[in-house]
VOMAR-934817 format. One record per residue (C-alpha): residue in one letter; x, y, z. Coordinates in steps of 0.5 Angstrom, whole numbers, plus 500, padded with zeros to 3 digits. Each point is the difference from the previous one (the first is absolute). Layout:
! VOMAR-934817
AXYZ ...
This chain:
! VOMAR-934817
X343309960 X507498498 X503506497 X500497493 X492500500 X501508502 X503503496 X496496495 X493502502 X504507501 X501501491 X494498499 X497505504 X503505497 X498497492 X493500503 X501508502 X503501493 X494497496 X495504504 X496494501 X496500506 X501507503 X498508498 X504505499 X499508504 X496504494 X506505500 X505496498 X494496495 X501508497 X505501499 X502493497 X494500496 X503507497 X502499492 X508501498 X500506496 X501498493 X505507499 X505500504 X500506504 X506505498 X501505505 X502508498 X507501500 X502504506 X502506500 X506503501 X502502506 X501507501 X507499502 X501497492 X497508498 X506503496 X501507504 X501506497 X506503502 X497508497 X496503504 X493502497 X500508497 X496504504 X494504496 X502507499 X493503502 X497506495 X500506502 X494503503 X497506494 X498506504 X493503499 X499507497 X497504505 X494504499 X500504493 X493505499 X498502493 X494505499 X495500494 X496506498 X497505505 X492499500 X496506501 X491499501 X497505498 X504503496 X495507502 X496500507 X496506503 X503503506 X498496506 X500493496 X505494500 X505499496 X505493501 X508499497 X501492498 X508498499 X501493499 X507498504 X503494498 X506496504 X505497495 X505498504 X501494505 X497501507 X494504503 X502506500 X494508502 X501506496 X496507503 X496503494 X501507499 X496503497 X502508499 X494506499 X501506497 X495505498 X498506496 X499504506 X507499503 X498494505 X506495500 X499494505 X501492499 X496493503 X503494501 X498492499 X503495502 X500492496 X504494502 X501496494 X502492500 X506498494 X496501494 X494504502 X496506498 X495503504 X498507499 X501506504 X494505501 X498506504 X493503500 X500508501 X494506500 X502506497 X497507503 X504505496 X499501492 X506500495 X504494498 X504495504 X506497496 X502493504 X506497500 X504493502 X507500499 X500502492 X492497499 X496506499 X493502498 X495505502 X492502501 X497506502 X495502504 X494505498 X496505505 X492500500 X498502493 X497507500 X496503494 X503506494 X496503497 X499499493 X501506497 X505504505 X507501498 X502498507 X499495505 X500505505 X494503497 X501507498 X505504496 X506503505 X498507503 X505503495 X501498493 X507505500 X505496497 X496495498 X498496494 X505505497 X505494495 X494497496 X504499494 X503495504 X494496499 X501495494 X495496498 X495498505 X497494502 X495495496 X493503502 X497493500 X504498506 X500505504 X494498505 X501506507 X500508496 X501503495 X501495494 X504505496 X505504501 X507502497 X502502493 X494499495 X504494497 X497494499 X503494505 X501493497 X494496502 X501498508 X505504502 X501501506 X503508502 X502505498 X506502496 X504506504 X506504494 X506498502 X505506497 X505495498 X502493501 X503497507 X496507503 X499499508 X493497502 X499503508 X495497504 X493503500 X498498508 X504496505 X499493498 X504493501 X502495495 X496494499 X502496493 X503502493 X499497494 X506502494 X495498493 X506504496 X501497492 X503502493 X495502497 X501500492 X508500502 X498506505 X500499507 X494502504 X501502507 X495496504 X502500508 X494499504 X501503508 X493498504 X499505507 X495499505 X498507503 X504502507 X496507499 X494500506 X497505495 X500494495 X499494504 X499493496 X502504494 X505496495 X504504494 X504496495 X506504496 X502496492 X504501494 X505503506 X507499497 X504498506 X499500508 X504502506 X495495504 X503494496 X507500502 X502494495 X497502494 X504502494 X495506495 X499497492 X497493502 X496496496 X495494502 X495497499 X495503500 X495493502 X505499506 X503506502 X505501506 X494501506 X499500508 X495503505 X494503499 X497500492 X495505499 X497499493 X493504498 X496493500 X504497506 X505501506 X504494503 X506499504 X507496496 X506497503 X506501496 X499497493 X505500493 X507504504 X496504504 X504499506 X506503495 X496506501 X502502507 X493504501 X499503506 X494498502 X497503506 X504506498 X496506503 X501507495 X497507502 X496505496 X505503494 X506495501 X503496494 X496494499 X503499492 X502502493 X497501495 X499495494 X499501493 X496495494 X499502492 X496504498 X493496498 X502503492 X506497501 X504506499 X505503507 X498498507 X495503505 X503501507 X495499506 X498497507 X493496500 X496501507 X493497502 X497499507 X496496504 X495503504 X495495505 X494501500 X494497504 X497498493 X502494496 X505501494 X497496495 X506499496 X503497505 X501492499 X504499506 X503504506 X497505503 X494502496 X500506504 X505503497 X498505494 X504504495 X500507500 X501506494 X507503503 X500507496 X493500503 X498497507 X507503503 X502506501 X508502498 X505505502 X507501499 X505497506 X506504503 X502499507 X497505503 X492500497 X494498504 X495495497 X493501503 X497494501 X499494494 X505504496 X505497496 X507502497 X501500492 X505494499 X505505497 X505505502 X496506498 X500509502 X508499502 X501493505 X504496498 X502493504 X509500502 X504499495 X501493501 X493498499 X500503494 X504494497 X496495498 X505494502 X498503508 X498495505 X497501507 X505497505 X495495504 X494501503 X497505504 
């Protein structure tokens, strides 16, 4: 073939590939041939800047200044009220002491419970309870005890107090002596010698151990206690009757008709083993060397007066916290006083006609007994009232007079004895307790 010829057939071949006639085409380029232009063009993201075209601070990054850390408080304990149950148990049984502790401070902390006993008797001693308290909790400290010895046993935890007293078997009086200790003293010498003393006695129709009648043929207000002992004048000292213990007191005294009535009230439970179980309240007393911060001449509220410890009431008997401005009072609870020391002064209230005042000291016992007092609404309904001027048998005080058994002192300064000078001041005070 001449060289014309070939390059002719040579074009010509390449027009034929052009126009696909005649031949196929591999599949894969057939796809992506057959693949339709997008009708959109196709915008890319605009790049971004290269870290290098970052505009770099020339001032560095302040450093946070950290808060400072607040301490937890450490451990802080608040004490509620002393809980006494019961307030009265038998000799052998059980009585529980309960405080609640509280930790009000910011990390866990223990506490030792330290609950202090004193009794009537002497014995002095003290039984602990540990609490471990997590920040904000309460849990209550308790302490169960059996009791063997009588008297009444005045419990203490840092400045909460509270009190219950324990009792010996009951044992029968019979009714018609004029002593628990069942016949008269072997001799009647010196006794019974100063009944003009006696005032008016008490309400017959309360009494229920004894006599019913006695003192002065006076007719008493109706549920009157005890019976009035003559005072020879206003702030004459009051002495003990038998060695007893301070157990409460109660200051009923108001203005009467724009009078003052003395109404100091002094509750004693019986440290005499003549006498034991008995209880002796002393009122319209004036002023007491057992209450260390009271100020004579108060006047209260007779519905809530000043109180604290035993209360002992012809219908009743209970025990009291502090209430009113009680604690103002310093009563020395627990204070033990023998047979013809100084217990008070005596008080003076008008005259019921109204004309001058009568100047005196009250007193009533309570006498146990198996039987059941019916009076008695709550308490120890083995608790009876008794006649003094009739059921006890009286003699004058002196420093060197011997007491039979079951023999009681006048409560006045009578056949020449007379206490120290200092003690006839009727702002004297007993210095602490004994």
């Amino acid at each position: 073939m001449s060289p014309g010829k070939s390059i002719l057939a040579l074009f010509m071949a390449v027009i034929l590939l052009a126009s696909g006639s005649g031949c196929q085409t591999p599949t894969a380029t057939k796809s992506l041939t057959e693949a339709p232009a997008p009708s959109t063009p196709i915008v890319s993201p605009p790049n971004p800047a290269a870290p290098s075209a970052v505009p770099q601070s020339t001032t560095p990054s302040p450093i946070p200044t950290p808060k400072p850390s607040v301490p937890l408080q450490p451990a802080s304990v608040v004490l509620g009220d002393l809980t006494i149950t019961p307030t009265t148990i038998v000799a052998g049984e059980q009585v529980t002491y309960s405080i609640p502790v509280s930790n009000t401070g910011g990390t866990e902390g223990s506490y030792t419970v330290v609950f202090k006993h004193k009794s009537s008797g002497g014995s002095i001693g003290s039984d602990n309870v540990e609490v471990t308290l997590k920040p904000g909790e309460t849990r209550t400290a308790t302490f169960t005890t059996t009791k063997n010895e009588s008297g009444t046993y005045f419990i203490s935890v840092s400045d909460k107090n509270s009190q219950y007293t324990v009792t010996t078997p009951i044992y029968a009086v019979p009714a018609t002596s004029a002593s628990a200790i069942t016949s008269p003293p072997p001799s009647m010498v010196g006794i019974n010698t100063h009944t003009e003393l006696y005032g008016t006695g008490a309400d017959p129709d309360i009494i229920t151990l004894g006599p019913k009648v006695g003192g002065q043929p006076w007719t008493p207000y109706q549920r009157k206690p005890g019976m009035s002992f003559e005072a020879y004048t206003r702030g004459s000292p009051v002495l003990a009757p038998f060695d007893m213990v301070l157990v409460g007191f109660r200051d009923t005294s108001q203005t009467v008709s724009g009078r003052l009535a003395d109404d100091v009230k002094l509750f004693f439970q019986s440290a005499s083993p003549d006498w034991p179980g008995v209880y002796m309240t002393v009122y319209h007393l004036l002023n007491s060397p057992l209450l260390t911060g009271h100020t004579q001449s108060s006047s209260n509220d007779p519905s809530a007066p000043p109180a604290q410890g035993l209360q002992l009431f012809w219908d009743g008997n209970y025990t009291l916290s502090p209430t009113g401005d009680a604690s103002s009072y310093g009563a020395l609870i627990g204070y033990k006083v023998k047979r013809g020391e100084l217990i008070g002064f005596a008080g003076t209230v008008p005259a019921p006609d109204g004309v001058g005042a009568h100047s005196f000291a009250d007193f009533y016992f309570f006498v146990p007994d198996t039987s059941i007092n019916p009076n008695i609404k709550n308490g120890d309904k083995h608790l009876h009232l008794v006649q003094p001027g009739s059921f006890f048998y009286w003699k004058s005080f002196s420093t060197d007079a011997t007491f039979p058994s079951g023999v009681l002192a006048y409560p006045f300064e009578c056949d020449g004895f007379q206490l120290a000078v200092e003690q006839r001041d009727v702002n004297f005070k007993y210095p602490a307790r004994k």
